[in-house]
C-alpha positions as CSV (number, residue, x, y, z in Angstrom):
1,X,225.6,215.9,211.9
2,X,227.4,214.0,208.9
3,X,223.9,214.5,206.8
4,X,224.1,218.2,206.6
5,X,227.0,218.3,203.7
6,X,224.6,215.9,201.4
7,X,222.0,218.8,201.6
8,X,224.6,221.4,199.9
9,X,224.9,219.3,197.3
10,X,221.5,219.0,196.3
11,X,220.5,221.7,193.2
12,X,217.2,220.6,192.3
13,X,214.8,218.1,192.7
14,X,215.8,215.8,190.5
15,X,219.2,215.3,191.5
16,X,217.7,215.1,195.0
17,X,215.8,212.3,193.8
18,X,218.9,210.8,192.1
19,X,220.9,211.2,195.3
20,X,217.7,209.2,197.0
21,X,217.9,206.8,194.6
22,X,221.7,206.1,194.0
23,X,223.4,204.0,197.0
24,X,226.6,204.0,195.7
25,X,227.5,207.7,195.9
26,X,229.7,207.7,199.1
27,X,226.9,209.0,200.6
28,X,226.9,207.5,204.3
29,X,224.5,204.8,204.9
30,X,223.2,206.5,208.5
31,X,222.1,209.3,206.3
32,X,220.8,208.0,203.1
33,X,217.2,207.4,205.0
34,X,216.9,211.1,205.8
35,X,217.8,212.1,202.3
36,X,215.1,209.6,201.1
37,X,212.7,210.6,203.3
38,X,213.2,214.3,202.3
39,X,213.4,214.0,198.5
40,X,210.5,211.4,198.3
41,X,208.5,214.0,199.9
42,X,209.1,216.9,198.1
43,X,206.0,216.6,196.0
44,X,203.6,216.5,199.1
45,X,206.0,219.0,200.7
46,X,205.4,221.5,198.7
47,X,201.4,221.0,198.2
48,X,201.4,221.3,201.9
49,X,203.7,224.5,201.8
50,X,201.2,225.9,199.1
51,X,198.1,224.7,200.6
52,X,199.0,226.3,204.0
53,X,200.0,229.5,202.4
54,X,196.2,229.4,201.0
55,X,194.4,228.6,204.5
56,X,196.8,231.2,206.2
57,X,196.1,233.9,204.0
58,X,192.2,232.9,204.0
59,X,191.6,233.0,208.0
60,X,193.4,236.4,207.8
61,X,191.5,237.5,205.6
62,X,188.1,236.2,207.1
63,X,189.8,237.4,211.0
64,X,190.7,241.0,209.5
65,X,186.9,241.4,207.9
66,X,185.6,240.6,211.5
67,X,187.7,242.8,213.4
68,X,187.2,245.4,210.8
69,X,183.1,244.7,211.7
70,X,183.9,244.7,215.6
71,X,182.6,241.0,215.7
72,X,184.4,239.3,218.3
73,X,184.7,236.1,216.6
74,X,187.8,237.6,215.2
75,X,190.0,237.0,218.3
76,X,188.4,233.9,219.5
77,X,190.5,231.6,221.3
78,X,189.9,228.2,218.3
79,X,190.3,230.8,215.2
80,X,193.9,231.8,216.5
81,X,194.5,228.5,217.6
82,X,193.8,227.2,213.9
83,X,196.2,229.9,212.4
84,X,199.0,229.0,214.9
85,X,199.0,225.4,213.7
86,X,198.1,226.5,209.8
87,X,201.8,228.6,210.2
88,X,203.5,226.4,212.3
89,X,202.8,224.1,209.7
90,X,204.1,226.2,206.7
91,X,207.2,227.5,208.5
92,X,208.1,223.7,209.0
93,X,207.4,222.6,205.5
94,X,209.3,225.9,204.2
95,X,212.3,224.7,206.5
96,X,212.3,220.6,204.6
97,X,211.6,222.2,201.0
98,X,214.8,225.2,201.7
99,X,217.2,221.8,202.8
100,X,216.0,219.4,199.7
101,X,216.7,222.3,197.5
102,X,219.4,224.0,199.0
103,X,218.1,227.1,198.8
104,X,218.0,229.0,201.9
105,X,217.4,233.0,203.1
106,X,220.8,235.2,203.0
107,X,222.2,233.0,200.7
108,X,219.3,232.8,197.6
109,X,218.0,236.9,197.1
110,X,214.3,235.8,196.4
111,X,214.1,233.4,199.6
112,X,215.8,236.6,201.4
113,X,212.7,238.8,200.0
114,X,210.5,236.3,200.8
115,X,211.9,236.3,204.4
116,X,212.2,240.2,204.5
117,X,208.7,240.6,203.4
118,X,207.4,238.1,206.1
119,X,208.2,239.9,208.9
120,X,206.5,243.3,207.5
121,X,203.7,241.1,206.5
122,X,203.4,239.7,210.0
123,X,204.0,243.5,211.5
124,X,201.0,244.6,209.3
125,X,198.7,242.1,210.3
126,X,199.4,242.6,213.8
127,X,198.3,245.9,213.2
128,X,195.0,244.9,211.2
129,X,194.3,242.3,214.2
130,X,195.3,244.1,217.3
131,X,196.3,247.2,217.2
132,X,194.9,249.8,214.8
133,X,192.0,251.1,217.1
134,X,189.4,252.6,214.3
135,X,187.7,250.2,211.3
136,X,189.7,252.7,209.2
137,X,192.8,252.0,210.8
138,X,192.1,248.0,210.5
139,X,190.8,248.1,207.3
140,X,193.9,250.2,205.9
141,X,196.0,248.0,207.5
142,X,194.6,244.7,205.6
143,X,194.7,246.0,202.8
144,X,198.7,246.7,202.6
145,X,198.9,243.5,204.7
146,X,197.3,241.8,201.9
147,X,199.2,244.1,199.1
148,X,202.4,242.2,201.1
149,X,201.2,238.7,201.1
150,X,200.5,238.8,197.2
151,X,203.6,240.1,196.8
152,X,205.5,237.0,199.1
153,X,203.7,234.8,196.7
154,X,204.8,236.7,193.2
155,X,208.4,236.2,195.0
156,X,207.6,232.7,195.7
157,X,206.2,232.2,191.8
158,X,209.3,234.1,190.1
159,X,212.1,233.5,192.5
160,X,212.9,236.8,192.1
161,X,212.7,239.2,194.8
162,X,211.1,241.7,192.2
163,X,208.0,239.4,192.3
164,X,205.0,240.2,190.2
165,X,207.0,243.1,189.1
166,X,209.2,241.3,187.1
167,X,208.3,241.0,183.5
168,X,208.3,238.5,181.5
């Protein structure tokens, strides 16, 4: 409980990493090993954030083409299995890398978006996976499933909630 005003100090990675490194800071010595452990992970962190967001949006891909086809591989019990654990595992590293950066949903607009655009991402898919009853249906709802998850990750890139849209 006394950790959690150290995290909204933290800007950046690099004064997380001075924080880390620094002993004489007032920080309290019962936290300084959770603030270490955080910021000396932020590196592997985030290759595991990005790496899930890959194998995610990969076996949703490969489960919507086989519903699309009616192959009934699609549902089967160790492919959904795989892509609870693959998101499980991104929504926990999203959690560490939002309180070594001290950036968080509500309070940062782009992390909002991101948040936002989740949910209709997840909505969507349900719909390619489950729900839509014709190949048309499926297929239609992949594609703007898709159309969403490219845009989470130009919102993720920018840190903008205008995403790819955003010039530059």
């Amino acid at each position: 409980m006394h950790c959690i005003w150290i995290f909204a100090e933290l800007r950046s990675t690099e004064q997380a990493a001075e924080y880390a490194n620094v002993r004489t800071l007032g920080i309290p010595r019962a936290c300084r090993p959770v603030l270490t452990v955080l910021t000396d992970h932020y590196p592997q962190l985030l290759h595991l954030h990005v790496g899930c967001v890959i194998l995610s949006g990969s076996l949703f891909s490969i489960r919507a083409v086989l519903r699309i086809a009616n192959n009934p591989l699609a549902n089967h019990r160790a492919l959904r299995i795989l892509s609870y654990l693959i998101d499980t595992t991104l929504l926990i590293a999203a959690i560490l890398l939002t309180l070594i950066l001290h950036q968080y949903p509500f309070v940062n607009s782009w992390l909002t978006a991101k948040v936002l655009l989740l949910v209709l991402y997840i909505a969507v898919g349900t719909v390619a996976l489950k729900r839509a009853r014709t190949a048309v249906g499926r297929a239609l709802a992949m594609g703007v499933a898709l159309a969403i998850f490219g845009y989470i990750i130009g919102v993720a890139v920018r840190h903008d909630p205008a995403g790819w849209l955003l010039s530059r």
